[in-house]
PyMOL Python script that loads the backbone (N, CA, C, O; Angstrom):
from pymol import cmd

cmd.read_pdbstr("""\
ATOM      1  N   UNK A   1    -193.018 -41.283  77.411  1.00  0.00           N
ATOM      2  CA  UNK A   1    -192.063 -40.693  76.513  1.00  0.00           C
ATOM      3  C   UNK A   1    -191.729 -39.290  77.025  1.00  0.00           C
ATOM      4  O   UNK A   1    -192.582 -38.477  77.378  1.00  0.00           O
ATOM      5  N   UNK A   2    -190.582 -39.110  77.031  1.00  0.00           N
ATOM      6  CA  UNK A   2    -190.034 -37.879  77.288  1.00  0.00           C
ATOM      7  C   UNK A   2    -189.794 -37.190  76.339  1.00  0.00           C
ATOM      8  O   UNK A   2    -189.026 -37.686  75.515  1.00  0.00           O
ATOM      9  N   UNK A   3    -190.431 -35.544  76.012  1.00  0.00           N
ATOM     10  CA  UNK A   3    -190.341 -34.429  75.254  1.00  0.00           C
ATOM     11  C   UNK A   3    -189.562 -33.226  75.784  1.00  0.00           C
ATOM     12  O   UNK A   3    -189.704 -32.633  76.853  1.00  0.00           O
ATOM     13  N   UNK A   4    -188.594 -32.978  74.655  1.00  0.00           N
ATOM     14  CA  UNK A   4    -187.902 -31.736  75.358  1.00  0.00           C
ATOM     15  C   UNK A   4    -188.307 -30.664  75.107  1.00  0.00           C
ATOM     16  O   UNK A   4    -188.359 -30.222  73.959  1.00  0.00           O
ATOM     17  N   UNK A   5    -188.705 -29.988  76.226  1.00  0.00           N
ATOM     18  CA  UNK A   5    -189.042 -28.621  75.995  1.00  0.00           C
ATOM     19  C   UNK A   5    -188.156 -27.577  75.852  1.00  0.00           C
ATOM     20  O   UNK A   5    -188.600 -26.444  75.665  1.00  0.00           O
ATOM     21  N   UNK A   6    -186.379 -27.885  75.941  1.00  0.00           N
ATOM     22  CA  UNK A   6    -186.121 -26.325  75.687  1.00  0.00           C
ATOM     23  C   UNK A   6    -186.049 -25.793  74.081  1.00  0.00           C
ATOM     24  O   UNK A   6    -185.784 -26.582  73.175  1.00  0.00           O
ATOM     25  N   UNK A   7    -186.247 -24.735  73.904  1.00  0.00           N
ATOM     26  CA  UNK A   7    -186.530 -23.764  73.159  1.00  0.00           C
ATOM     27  C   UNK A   7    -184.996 -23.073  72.566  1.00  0.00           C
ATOM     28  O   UNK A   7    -184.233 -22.806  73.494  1.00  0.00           O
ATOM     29  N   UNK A   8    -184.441 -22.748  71.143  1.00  0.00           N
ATOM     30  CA  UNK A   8    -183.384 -22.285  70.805  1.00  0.00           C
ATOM     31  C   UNK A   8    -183.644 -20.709  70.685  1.00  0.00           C
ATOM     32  O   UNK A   8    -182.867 -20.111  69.941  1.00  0.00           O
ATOM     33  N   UNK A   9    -184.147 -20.332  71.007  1.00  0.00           N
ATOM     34  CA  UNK A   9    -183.799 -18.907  70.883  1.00  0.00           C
ATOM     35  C   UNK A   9    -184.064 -18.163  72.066  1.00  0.00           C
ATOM     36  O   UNK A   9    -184.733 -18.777  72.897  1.00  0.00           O
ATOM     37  N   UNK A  10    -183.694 -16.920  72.391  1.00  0.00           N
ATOM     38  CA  UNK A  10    -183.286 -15.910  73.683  1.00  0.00           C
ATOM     39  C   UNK A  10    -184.455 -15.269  73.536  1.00  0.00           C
ATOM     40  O   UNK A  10    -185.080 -14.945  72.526  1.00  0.00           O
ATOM     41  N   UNK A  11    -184.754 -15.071  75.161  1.00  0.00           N
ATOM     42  CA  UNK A  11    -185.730 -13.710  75.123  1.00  0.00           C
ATOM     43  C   UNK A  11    -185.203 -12.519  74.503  1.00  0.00           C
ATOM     44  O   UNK A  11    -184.072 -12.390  74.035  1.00  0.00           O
ATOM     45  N   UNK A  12    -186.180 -11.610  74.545  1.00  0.00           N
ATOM     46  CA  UNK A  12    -186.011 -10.300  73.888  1.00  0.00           C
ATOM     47  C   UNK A  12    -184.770  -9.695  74.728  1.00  0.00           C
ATOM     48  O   UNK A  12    -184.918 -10.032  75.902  1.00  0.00           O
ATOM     49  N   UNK A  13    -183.819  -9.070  74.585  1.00  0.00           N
ATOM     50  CA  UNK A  13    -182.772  -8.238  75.553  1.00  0.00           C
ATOM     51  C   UNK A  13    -182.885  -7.220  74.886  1.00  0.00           C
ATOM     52  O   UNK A  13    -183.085  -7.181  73.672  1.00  0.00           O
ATOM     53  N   UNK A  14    -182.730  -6.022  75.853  1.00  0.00           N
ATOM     54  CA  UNK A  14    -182.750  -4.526  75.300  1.00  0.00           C
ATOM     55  C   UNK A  14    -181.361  -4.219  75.843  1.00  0.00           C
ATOM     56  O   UNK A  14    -181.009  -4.273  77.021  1.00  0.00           O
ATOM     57  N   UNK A  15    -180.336  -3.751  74.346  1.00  0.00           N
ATOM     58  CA  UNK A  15    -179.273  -2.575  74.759  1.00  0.00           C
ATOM     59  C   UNK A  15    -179.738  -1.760  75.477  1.00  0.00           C
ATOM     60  O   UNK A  15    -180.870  -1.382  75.779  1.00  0.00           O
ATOM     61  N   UNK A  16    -178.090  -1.362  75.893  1.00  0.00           N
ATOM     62  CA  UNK A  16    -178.533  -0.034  77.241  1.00  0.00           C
ATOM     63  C   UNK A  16    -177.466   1.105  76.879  1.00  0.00           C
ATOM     64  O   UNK A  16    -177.451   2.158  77.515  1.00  0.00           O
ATOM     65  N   UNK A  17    -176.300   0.770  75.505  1.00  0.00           N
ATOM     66  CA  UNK A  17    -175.467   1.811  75.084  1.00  0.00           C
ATOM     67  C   UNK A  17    -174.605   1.123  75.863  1.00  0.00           C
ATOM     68  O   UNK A  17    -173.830   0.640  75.036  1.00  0.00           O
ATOM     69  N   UNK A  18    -174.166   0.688  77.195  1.00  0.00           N
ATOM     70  CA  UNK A  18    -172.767   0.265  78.064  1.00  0.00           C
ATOM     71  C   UNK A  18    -172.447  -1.316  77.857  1.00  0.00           C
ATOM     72  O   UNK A  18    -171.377  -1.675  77.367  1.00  0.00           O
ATOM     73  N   UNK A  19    -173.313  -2.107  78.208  1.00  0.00           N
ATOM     74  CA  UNK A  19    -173.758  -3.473  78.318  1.00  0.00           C
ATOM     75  C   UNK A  19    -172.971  -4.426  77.299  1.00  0.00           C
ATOM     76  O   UNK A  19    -173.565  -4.463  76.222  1.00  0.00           O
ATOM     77  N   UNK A  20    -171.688  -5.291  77.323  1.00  0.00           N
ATOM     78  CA  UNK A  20    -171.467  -5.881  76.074  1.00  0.00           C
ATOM     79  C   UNK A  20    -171.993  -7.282  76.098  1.00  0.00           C
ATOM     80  O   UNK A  20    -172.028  -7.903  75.036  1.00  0.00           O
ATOM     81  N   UNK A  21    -172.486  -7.949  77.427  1.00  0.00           N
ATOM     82  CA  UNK A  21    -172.455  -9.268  77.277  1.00  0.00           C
ATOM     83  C   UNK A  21    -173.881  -9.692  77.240  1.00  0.00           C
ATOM     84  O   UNK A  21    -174.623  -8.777  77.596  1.00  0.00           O
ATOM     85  N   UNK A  22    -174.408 -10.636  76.967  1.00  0.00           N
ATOM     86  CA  UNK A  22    -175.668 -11.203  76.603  1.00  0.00           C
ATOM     87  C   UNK A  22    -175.685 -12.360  76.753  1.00  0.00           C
ATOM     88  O   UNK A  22    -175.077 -12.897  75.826  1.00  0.00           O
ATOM     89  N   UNK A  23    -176.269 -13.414  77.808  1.00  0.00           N
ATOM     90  CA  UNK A  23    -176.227 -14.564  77.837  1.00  0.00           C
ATOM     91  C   UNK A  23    -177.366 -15.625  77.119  1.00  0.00           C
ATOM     92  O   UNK A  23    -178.302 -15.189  76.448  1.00  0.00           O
ATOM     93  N   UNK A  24    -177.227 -16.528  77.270  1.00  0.00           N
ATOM     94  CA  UNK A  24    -177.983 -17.541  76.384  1.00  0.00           C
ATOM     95  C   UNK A  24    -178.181 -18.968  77.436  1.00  0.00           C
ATOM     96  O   UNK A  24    -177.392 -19.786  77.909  1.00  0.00           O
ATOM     97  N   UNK A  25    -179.539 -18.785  77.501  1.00  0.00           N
ATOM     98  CA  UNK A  25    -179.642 -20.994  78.152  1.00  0.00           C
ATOM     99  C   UNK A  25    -179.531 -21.966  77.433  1.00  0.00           C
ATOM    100  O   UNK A  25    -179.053 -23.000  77.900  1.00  0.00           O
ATOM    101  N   UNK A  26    -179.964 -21.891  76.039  1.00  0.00           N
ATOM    102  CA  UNK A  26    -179.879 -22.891  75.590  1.00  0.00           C
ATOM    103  C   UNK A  26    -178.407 -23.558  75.477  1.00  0.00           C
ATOM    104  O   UNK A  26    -177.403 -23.147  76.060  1.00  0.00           O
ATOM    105  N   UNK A  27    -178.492 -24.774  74.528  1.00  0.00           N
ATOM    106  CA  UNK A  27    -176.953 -25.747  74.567  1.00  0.00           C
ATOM    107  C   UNK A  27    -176.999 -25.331  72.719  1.00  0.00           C
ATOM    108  O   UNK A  27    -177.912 -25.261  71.896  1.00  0.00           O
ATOM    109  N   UNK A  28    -175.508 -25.125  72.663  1.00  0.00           N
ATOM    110  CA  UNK A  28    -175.022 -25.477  71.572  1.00  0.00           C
ATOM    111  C   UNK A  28    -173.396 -26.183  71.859  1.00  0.00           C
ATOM    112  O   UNK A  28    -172.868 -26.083  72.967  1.00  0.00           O
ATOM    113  N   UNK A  29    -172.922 -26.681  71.041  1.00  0.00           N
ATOM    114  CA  UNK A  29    -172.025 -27.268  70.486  1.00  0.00           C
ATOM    115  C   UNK A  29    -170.301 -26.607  70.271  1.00  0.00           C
ATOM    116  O   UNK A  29    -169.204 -26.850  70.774  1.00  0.00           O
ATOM    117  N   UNK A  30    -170.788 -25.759  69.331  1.00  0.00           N
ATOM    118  CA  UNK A  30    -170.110 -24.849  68.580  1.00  0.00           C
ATOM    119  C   UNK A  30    -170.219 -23.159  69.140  1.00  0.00           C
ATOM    120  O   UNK A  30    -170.993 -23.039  70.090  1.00  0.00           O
ATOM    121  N   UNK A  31    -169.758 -22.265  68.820  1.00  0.00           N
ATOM    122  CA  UNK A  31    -169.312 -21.148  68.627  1.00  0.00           C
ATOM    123  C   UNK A  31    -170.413 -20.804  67.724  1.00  0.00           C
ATOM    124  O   UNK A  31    -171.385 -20.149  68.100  1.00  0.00           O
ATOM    125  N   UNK A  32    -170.280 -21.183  66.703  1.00  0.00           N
ATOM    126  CA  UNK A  32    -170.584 -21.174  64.899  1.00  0.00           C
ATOM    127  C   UNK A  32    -171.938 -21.542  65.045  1.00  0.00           C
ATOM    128  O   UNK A  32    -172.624 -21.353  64.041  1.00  0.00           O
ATOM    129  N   UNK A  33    -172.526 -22.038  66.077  1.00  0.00           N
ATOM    130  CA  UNK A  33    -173.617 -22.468  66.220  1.00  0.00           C
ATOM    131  C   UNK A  33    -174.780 -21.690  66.753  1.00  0.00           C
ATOM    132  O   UNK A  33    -175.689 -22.035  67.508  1.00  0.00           O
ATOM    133  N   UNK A  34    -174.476 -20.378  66.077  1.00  0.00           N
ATOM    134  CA  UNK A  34    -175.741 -19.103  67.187  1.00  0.00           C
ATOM    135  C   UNK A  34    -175.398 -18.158  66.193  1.00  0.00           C
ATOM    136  O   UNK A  34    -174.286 -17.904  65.732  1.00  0.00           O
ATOM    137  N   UNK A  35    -176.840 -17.521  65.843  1.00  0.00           N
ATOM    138  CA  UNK A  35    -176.988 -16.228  65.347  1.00  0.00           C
ATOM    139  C   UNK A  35    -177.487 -15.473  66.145  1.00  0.00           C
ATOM    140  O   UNK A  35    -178.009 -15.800  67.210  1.00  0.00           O
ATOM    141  N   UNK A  36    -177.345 -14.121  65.598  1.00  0.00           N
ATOM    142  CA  UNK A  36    -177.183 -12.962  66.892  1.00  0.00           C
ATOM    143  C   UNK A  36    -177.934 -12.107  65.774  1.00  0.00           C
ATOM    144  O   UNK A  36    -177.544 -11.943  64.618  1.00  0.00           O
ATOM    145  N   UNK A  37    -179.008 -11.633  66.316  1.00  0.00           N
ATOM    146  CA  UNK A  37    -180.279 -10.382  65.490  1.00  0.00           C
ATOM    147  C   UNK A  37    -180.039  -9.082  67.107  1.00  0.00           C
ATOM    148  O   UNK A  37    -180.031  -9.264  68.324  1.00  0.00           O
ATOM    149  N   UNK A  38    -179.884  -7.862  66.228  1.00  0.00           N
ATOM    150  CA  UNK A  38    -179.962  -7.293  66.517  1.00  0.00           C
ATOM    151  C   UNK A  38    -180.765  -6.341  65.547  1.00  0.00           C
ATOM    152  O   UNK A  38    -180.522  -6.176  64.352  1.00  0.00           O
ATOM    153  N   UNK A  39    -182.013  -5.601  66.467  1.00  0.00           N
ATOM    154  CA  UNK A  39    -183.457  -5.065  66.047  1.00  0.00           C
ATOM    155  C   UNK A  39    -183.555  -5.716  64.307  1.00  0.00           C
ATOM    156  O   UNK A  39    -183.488  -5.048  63.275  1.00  0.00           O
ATOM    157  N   UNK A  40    -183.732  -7.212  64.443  1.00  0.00           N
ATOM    158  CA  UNK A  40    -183.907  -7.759  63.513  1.00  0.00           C
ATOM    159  C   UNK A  40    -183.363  -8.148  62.136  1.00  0.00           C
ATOM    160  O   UNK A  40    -183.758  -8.732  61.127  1.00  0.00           O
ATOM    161  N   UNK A  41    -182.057  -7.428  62.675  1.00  0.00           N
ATOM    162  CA  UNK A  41    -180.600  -7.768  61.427  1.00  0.00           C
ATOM    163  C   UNK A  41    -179.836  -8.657  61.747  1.00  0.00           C
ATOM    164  O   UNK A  41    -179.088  -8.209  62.615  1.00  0.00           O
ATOM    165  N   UNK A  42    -179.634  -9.569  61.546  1.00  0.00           N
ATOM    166  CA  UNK A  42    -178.380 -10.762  61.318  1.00  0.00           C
ATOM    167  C   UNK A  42    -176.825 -10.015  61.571  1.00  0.00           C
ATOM    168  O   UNK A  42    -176.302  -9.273  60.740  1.00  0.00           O
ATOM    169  N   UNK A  43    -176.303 -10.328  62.709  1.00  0.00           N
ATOM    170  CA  UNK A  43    -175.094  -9.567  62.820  1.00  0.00           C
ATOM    171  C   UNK A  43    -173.729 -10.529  62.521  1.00  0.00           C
ATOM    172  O   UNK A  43    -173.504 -11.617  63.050  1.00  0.00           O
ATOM    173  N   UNK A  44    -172.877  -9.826  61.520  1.00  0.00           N
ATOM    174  CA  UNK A  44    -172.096 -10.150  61.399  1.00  0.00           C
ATOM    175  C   UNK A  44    -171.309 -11.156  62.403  1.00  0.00           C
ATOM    176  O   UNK A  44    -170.811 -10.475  63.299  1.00  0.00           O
ATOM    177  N   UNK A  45    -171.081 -12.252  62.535  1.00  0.00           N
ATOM    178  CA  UNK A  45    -169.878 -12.969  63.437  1.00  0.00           C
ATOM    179  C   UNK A  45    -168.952 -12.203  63.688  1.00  0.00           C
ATOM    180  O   UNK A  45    -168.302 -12.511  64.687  1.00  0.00           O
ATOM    181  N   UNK A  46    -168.718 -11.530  63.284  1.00  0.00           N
ATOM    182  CA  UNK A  46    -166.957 -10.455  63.584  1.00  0.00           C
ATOM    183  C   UNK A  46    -167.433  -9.647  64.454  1.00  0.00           C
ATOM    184  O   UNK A  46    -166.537  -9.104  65.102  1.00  0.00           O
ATOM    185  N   UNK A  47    -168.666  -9.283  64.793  1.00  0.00           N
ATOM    186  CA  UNK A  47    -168.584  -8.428  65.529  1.00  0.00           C
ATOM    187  C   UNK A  47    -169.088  -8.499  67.426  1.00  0.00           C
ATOM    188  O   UNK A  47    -169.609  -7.749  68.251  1.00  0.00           O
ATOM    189  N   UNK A  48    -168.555  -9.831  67.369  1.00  0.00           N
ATOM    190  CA  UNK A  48    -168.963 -10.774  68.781  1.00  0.00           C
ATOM    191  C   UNK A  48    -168.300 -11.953  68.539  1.00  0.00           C
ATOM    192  O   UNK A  48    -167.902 -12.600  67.570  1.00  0.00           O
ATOM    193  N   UNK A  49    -168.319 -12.061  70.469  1.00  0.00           N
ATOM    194  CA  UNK A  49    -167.526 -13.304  70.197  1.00  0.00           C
ATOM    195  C   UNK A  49    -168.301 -14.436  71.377  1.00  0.00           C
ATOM    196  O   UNK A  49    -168.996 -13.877  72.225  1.00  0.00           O
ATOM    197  N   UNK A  50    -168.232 -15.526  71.430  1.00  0.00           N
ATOM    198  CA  UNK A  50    -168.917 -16.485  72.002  1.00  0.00           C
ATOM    199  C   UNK A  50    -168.148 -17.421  72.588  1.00  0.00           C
ATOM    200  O   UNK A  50    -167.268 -18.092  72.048  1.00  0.00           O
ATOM    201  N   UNK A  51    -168.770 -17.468  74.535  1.00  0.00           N
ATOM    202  CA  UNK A  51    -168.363 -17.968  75.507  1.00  0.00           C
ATOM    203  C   UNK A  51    -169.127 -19.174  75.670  1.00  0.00           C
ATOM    204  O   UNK A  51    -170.323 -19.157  75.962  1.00  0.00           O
ATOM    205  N   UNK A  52    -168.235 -20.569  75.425  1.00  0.00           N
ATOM    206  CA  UNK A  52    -169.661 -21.441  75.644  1.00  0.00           C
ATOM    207  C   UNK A  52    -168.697 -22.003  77.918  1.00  0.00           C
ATOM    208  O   UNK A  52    -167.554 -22.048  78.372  1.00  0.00           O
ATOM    209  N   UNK A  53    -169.928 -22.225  78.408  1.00  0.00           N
ATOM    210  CA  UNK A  53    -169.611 -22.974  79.624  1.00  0.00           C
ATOM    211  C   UNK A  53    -169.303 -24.341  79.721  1.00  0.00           C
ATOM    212  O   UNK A  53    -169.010 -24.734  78.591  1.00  0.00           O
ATOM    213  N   UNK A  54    -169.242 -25.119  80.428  1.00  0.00           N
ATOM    214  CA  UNK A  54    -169.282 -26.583  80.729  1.00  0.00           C
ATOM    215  C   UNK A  54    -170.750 -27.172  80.199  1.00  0.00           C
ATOM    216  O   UNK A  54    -170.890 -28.246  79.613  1.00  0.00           O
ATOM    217  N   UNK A  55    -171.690 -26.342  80.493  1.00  0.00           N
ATOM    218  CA  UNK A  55    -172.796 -27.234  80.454  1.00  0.00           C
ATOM    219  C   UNK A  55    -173.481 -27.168  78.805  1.00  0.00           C
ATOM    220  O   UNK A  55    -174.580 -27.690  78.617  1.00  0.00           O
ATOM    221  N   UNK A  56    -172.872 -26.612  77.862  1.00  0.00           N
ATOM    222  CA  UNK A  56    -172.674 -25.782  76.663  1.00  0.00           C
ATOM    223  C   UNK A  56    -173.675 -24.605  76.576  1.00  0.00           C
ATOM    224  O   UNK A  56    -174.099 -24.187  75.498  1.00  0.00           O
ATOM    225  N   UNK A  57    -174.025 -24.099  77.777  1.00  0.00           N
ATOM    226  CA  UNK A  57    -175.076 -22.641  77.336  1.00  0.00           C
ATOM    227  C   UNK A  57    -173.578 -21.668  77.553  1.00  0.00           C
ATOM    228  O   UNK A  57    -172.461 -22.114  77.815  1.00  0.00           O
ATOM    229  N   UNK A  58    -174.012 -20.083  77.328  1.00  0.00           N
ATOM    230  CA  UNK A  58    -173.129 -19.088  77.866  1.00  0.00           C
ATOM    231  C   UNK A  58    -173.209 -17.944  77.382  1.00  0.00           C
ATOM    232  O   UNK A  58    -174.201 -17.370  77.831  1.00  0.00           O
ATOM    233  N   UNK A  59    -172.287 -16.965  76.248  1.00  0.00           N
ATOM    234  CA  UNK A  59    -172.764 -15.881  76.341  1.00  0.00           C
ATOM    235  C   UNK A  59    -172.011 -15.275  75.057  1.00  0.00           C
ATOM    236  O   UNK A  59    -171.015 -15.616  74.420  1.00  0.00           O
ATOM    237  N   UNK A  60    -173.020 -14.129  74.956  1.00  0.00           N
ATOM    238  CA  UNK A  60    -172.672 -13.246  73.198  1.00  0.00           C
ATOM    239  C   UNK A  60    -172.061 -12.154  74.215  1.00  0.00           C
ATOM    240  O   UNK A  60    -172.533 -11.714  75.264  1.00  0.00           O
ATOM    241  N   UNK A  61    -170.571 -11.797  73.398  1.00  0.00           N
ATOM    242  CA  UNK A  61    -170.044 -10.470  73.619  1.00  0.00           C
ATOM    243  C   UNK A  61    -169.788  -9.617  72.461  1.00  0.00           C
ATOM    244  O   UNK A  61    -169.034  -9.816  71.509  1.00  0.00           O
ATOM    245  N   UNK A  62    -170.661  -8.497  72.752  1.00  0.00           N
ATOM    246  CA  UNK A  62    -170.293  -7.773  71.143  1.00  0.00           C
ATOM    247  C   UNK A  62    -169.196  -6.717  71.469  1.00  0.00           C
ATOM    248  O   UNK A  62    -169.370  -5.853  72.329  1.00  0.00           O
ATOM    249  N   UNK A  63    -167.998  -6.840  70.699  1.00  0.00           N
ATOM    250  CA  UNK A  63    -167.433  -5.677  70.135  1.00  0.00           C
ATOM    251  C   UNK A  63    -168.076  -4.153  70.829  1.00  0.00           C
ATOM    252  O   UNK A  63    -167.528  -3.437  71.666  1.00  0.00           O
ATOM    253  N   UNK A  64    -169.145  -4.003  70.292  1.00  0.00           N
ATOM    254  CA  UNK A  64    -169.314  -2.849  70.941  1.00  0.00           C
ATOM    255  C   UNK A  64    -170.583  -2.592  70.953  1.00  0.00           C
ATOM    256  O   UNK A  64    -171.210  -2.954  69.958  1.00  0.00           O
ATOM    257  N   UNK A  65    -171.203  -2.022  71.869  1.00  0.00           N
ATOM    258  CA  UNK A  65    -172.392  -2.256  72.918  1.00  0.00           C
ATOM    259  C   UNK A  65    -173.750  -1.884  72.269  1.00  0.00           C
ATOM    260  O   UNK A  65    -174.010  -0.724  71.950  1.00  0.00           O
ATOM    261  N   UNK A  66    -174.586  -2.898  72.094  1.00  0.00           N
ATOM    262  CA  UNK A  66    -175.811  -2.189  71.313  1.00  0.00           C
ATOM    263  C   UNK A  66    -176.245  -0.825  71.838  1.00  0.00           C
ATOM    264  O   UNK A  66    -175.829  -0.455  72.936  1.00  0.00           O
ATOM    265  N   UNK A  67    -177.206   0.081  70.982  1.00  0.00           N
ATOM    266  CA  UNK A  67    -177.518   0.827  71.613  1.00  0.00           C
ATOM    267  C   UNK A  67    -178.997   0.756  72.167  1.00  0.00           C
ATOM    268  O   UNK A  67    -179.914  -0.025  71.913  1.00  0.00           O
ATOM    269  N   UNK A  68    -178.892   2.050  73.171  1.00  0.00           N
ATOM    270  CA  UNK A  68    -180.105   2.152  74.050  1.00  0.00           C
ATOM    271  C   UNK A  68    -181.146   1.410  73.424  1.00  0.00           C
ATOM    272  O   UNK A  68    -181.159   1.684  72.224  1.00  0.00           O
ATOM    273  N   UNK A  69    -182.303   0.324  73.835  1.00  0.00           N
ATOM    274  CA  UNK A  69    -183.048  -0.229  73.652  1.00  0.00           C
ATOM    275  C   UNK A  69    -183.643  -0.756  72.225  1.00  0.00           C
ATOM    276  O   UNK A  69    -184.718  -0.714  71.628  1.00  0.00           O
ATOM    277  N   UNK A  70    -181.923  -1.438  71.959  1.00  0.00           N
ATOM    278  CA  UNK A  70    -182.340  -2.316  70.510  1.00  0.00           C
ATOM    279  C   UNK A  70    -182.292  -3.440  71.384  1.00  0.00           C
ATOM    280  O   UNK A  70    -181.698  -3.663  72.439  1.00  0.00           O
ATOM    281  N   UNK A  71    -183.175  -4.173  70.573  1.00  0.00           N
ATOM    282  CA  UNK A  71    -183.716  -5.907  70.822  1.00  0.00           C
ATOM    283  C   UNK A  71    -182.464  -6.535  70.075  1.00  0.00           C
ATOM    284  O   UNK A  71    -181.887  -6.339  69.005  1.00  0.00           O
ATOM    285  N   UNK A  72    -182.310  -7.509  71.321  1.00  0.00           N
ATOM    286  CA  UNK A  72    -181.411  -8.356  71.049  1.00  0.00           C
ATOM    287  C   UNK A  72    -181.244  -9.675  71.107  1.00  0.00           C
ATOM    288  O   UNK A  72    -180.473 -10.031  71.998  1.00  0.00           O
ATOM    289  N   UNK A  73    -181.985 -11.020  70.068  1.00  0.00           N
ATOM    290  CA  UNK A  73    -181.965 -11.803  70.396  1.00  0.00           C
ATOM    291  C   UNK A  73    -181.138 -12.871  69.541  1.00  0.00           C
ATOM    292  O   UNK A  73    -180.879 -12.940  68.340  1.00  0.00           O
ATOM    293  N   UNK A  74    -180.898 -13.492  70.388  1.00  0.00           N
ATOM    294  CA  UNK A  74    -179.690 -14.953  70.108  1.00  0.00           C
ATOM    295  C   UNK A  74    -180.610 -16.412  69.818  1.00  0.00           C
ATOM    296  O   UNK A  74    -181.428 -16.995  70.529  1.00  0.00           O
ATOM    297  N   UNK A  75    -180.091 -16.701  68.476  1.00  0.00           N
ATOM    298  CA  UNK A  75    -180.893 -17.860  67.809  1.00  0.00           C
ATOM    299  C   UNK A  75    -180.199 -18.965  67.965  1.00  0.00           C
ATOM    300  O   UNK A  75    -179.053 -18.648  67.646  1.00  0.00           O
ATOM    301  N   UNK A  76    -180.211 -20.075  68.266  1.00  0.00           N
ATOM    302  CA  UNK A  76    -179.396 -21.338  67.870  1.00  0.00           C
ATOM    303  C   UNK A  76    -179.793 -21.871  66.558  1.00  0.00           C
ATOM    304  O   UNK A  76    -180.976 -21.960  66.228  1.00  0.00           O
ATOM    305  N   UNK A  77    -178.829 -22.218  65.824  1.00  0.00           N
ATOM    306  CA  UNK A  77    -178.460 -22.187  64.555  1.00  0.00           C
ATOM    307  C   UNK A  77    -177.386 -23.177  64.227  1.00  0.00           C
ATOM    308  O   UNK A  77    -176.252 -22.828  63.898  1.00  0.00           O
ATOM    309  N   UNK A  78    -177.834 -24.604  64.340  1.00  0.00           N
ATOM    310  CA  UNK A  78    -176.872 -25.481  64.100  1.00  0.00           C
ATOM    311  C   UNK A  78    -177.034 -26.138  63.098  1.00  0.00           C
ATOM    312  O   UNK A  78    -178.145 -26.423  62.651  1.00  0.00           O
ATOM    313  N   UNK A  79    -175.790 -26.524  62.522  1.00  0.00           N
ATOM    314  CA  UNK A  79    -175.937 -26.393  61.186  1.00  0.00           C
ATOM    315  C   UNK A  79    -176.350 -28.650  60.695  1.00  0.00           C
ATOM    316  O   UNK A  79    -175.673 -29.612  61.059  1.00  0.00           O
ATOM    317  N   UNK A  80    -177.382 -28.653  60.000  1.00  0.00           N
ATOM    318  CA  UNK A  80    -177.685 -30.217  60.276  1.00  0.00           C
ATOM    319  C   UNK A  80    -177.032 -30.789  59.179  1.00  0.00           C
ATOM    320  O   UNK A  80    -177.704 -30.775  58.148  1.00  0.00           O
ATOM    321  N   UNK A  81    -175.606 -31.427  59.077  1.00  0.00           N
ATOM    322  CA  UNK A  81    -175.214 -32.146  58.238  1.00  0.00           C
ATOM    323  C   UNK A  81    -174.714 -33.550  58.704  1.00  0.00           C
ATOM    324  O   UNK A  81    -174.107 -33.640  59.771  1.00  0.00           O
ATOM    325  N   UNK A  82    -174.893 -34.364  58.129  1.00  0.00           N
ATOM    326  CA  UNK A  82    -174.449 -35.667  58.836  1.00  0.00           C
ATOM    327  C   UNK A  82    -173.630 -36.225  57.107  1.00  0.00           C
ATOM    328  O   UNK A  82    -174.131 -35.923  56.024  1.00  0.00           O
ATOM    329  N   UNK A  83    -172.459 -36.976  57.245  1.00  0.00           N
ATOM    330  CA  UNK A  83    -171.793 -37.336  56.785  1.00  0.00           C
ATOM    331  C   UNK A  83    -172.183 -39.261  56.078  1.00  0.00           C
ATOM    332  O   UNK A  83    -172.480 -40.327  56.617  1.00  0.00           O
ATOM    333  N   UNK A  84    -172.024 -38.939  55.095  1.00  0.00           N
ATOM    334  CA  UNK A  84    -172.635 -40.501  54.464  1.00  0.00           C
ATOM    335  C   UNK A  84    -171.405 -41.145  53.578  1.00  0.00           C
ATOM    336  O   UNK A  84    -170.606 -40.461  52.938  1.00  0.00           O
ATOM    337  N   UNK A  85    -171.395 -42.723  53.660  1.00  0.00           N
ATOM    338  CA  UNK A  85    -170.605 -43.089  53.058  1.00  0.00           C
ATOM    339  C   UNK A  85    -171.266 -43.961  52.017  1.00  0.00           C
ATOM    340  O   UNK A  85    -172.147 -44.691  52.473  1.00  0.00           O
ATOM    341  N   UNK A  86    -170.992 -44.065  50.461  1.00  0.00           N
ATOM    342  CA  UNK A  86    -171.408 -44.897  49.789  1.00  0.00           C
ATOM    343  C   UNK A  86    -170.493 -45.525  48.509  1.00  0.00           C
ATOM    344  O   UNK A  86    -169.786 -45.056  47.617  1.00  0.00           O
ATOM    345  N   UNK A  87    -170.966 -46.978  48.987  1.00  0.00           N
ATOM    346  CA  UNK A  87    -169.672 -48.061  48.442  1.00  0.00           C
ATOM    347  C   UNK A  87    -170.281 -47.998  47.498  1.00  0.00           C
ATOM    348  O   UNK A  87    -171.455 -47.631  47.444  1.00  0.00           O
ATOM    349  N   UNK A  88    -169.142 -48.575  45.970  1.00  0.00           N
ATOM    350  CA  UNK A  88    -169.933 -49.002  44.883  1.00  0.00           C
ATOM    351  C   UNK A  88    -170.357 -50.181  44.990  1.00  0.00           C
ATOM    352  O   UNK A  88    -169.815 -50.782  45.917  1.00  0.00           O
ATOM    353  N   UNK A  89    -171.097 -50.758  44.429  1.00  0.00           N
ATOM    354  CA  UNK A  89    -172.096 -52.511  43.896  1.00  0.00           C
ATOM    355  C   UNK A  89    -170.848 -52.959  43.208  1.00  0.00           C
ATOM    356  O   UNK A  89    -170.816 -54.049  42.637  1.00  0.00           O
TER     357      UNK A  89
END
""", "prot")
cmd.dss("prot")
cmd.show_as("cartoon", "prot")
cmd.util.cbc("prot")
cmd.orient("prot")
């Protein structure tokens, strides 16, 4: 049996004050599908925007540049709804 080992969330990244982009390995889907903590606050979606690649990993761009050595990590955050249909008897 095969187990997947990758992991949804980013190493630690430290702002540097210049720096806007922040990449991510894992796969998501969506855009909508990643939260972004910065030194442990939930950042607004408006204030970044999200590059996914071909292979669906890629990258957080914020608006404007954390500062000098806040932690910055990127969560995957997909949202689990699956759609059901039910007939009446």
């Amino acid at each position: 049996m095969t187990i997947n080992t990758q992991t949804g969330i980013s190493v630690v990244m430290l702002g540097d004050g210049v720096n806007l982009v922040f990449p991510f390995g894992f796969k998501i889907a969506t855009a909508s599908e990643i939260d972004v903590y910065v030194d442990g606050q939930l950042i607004d979606e408006t204030a970044y925007t999200v590059s996914l690649s071909l292979d669906w990993t890629g990258s957080v761009t914020f608006d404007t540049a954390p500062v000098v050595d806040a932690e910055v990590v990127l969560v995957s955050a997909p949202a689990f709804v699956q759609s059901s249909e039910h007939l009446r008897q």
